[in-house]
Structure formats: structure tokens, C-alpha cells
C-alpha positions, 0 to 999 in steps of 0.5 A: 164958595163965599168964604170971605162972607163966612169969615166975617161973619165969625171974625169976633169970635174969641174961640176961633181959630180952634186949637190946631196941636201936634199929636206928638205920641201919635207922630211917634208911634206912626211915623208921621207928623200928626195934628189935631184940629179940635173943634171940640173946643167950641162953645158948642163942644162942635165945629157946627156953631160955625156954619149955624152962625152963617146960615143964621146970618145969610138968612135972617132977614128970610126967617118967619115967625113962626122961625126955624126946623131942624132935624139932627141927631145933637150937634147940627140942632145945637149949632142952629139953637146957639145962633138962633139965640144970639139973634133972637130967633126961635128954633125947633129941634127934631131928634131921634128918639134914641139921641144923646142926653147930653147934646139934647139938654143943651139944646134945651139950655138954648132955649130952643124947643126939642121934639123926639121922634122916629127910631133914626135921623132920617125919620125924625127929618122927614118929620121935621120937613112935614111940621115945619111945611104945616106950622109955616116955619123955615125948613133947614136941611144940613147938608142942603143950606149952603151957610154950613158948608161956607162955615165949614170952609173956614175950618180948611182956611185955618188949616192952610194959614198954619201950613201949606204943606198937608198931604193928607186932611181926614174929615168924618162924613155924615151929610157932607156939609164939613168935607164940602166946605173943607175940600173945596178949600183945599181944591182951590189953594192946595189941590196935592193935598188929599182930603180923605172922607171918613164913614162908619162900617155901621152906617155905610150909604155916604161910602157907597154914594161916593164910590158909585155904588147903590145904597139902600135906604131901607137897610137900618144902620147900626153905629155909635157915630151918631153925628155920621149916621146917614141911611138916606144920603142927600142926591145932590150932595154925594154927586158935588163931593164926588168931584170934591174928595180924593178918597173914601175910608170905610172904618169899621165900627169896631175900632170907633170905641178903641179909637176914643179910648186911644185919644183919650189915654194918648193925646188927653182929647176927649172926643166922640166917636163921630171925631175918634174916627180919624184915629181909627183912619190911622190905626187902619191907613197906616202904610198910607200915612206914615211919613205924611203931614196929616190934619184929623178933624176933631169934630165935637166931644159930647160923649154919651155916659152911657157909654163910657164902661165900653170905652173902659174895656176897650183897648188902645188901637194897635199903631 
């Protein structure tokens, strides 16, 4: 994996390294040493303008007029439409209909064009594959152009210039392009340290690819995690991270609003529940983690307002 190539290409952002702080009443209530990587502190409030810098800066010189199609559900599209910015290119962002307001008036704020359509991610993608193929613009699959996974893997490289000594690295997975690049990382320089593979209960396929299981790419997914959720997973992505991730957690759906409400009130970090979900990996994994050093990868923090009356009621996850 280049990662050299991805570290210069983000070697004059001011922003990086993100912020790596100790959980301090999580580490007391788990009996563990906890931390936080907040890639929720980002110009993009997500570790995507990582790999959205790369990927635009390996490609560039490839990229038509007619510029670049994406899908996504908020974080990936904001990622693409902040670089495509910088470097001048034009980018065009496909949405679900029911994506979060706040991630697609950002990527309007880019200047990149926004098209709604299909009830899920994997509509809107197939539809996005479709009118790039005819408008004649580049087609960028997440999950599929490697410049994220390479983005990516500087997060990992961070983690391991703080310290060497991680037993357990959480990482929510949607297509894989975070836990590719982090675990990969990890492979090569710190193997013992076990990188876990996050998945919503709501959205089951990437569990079930990584477990050797079936999925059906029909059965609809029912999640608030949108940044995770996956129902037609990428073949050859699941295949590469079956080599890559030591475990896989299914973390049901119930815990992800608790899971915000729990960082919020506990560690004052305002997170999605695509990222809260490392809290409720804690909440569940508790025996596994206790007397461990963990990382929990934050990964954005765009929270829908319709949301936070939930987030009201809900209580403290149990740690």
C-alpha cells in the first residue's frame, strides 16, 4: 500500500494529525485505557477528505471534463466535493433520498452539484454508475478507488507514532475502505494488535461477508448508521478484509442512539452514530476489553437534527 504517497500528498494540512485523546471516565468505568481518535475534527467533520485528497491527487491528470460521479450517503461525497474544489474539478454527488440535510448542504456549500435518488445508498449507486457512464464523466466507487484506502492508512499511521503498544483498534465498517487501509497498517508493523470491524445489526451484509456467511442483497436495512449502511457489499473488498481483520462485532441497533447520548454526556464528543458505535463495542465487548489499550475510531460528526429528541431519551449505555 503507498502510504508514503498519501503522506505527502497530506503533509501541509494543518488539521492532521487529528486529535488522539484519552477517554478518561470510559477508562475508569472499563477498566481500560481508552482512546479516542476524532476524525470528527476535520474541515469535513470526517476522516474522508483524507482519502478524497489522495484519490484526487492520484487522478487528476485521468479526470474528463465532464469530472467526477459519486454515490454516498453524506461523508464520502463531502470528502470527493472538498478536494474536487481545491483542485478545481467538478463533482457530482448522488444521494439517497432520505440523506442527512446537514452532510448534503455541505456538499452543496463545495460547489459540487447533489442529485437525490433511490430509497437506499446502493440505489443511488447503481444510478450514479449508470449517468456517469452516459454524461462520460469518471465513476469513483468507494470502497473500489484505492486513493481511500491509501488516505485511510495514514489514520493507522498515527495511531502507531502515538504508541506501539494497542491491543485492540475498533473501526466501524460500511465498504471498507477505512478498515483496508488501518488494518493493513497494522499488519505490517504492529500484527498482535487486534483490529475489530464494527457493523450495525440494522445493516448486517459486511458481517456476514466477513464471516463467510450469505447475504441478501434484497432484504432492506434499517439503521441510523448511515455512513455503515451497506446492503450490496463489494465482492472483492469483503474477500481482501477477510485476510486483513482479526474480528468482527455485530452491534445491534439499539445501543448506536445510547452509544451518542453516552459520548456526548461522558467524553463531551459530539459523534454520529456511524462513529458512536465504538461506544456501544464497548458497552457489549466489555470482558474483552477490560485491561486493554484501546484505539476507537471516531469517524465524523454530522448528526441529523432530527434526531436529537431520541438522543434526548436515551440513556447512558451500562459500562
Amino acid at each position: 500500500m503507498n502510504t508514503a504517497f498519501a503522506q505527502e500528498i497530506l503533509s501541509s494540512e494543518a488539521w492532521l494529525p487529528t486529535p488522539l485523546l484519552r477517554a478518561n471516565t470510559l477508562s475508569t468505568r472499563l477498566k481500560a485505557d481508552i482512546w479516542l481518535k476524532r476524525e470528527d475534527c476535520t474541515p469535513v467533520g470526517s476522516f474522508k477528505l483524507r482519502g478524497g485528497l489522495v484519490t484526487m491527487a492520484m487522478n487528476q491528470s485521468s479526470i474528463p471534463p465532464q469530472g467526477v460521479y459519486v454515490a454516498s450517503a453524506g461523508n464520502y461525497g463531502l470528502g470527493i466535493a472538498e478536494a474536487g474544489k481545491r483542485h478545481h474539478v467538478k463533482v457530482t454527488v448522488f444521494v439517497p433520498e432520505g440523506a442527512n440535510p446537514s452532510k448534503v448542504e455541505k456538499i452543496r456549500l463545495t460547489g459540487a452539484e447533489v442529485v437525490h435518488h433511490g430509497s437506499d445508498f446502493d440505489v443511488a449507486k447503481e444510478y450514479c454508475r449508470e449517468k456517469s457512464e452516459e454524461a462520460g464523466a469518471a465513476f469513483w466507487e468507494d470502497g473500489v478507488i484505492e486513493g481511500m484506502a491509501f488516505g485511510a492508512a495514514t489514520i493507522g499511521l498515527e495511531l502507531l507514532d502515538a504508541a506501539e503498544n494497542w491491543d485492540y483498534v475498533l473501526v466501524p465498517l460500511g465498504n471498507g475502505s477505512l478498515i483496508k487501509g488501518i488494518a493493513t497498517v497494522f499488519r505490517e508493523r504492529s500484527p498482535r494488535t487486534k483490529v475489530v470491524a464494527l457493523v450495525p445489526s440494522g445493516s448486517p451484509s459486511m458481517a456476514q461477508g466477513l464471516k463467510g456467511e450469505a447475504w441478501d442483497e434484497t432484504a432492506p436495512t434499517f439503521t441510523e448508521a448511515d455512513g455503515l449502511d451497506v446492503r450490496m457489499p463489494i465482492v472483492p473488498m469483503v474477500e481482501e478484509l477477510r485476510a486483513l481483520v482479526h474480528e468482527t462485532w455485530l452491534i445491534e441497533e439499539s445501543l448506536l442512539l445510547p452509544a451518542v447520548r453516552t459520548l456526548m454526556e461522558l467524553e463531551q464528543a459530539m459523534i454520529e452514530p456511524s462513529g458512536a458505535i465504538c461506544a456501544a463495542a464497548f458497552a457489549t465487548h466489555k470482558q474483552e476489553l477490560s485491561g486493554k489499550k484501546v484505539a476507537a475510531i471516531l469517524t465524523g460528526g454530522h448528526l441529523r437534527n432530527s434526531l436529537f429528541p431520541q438522543i434526548a431519551k436515551s440513556n447512558v449505555l451500562e459500562l
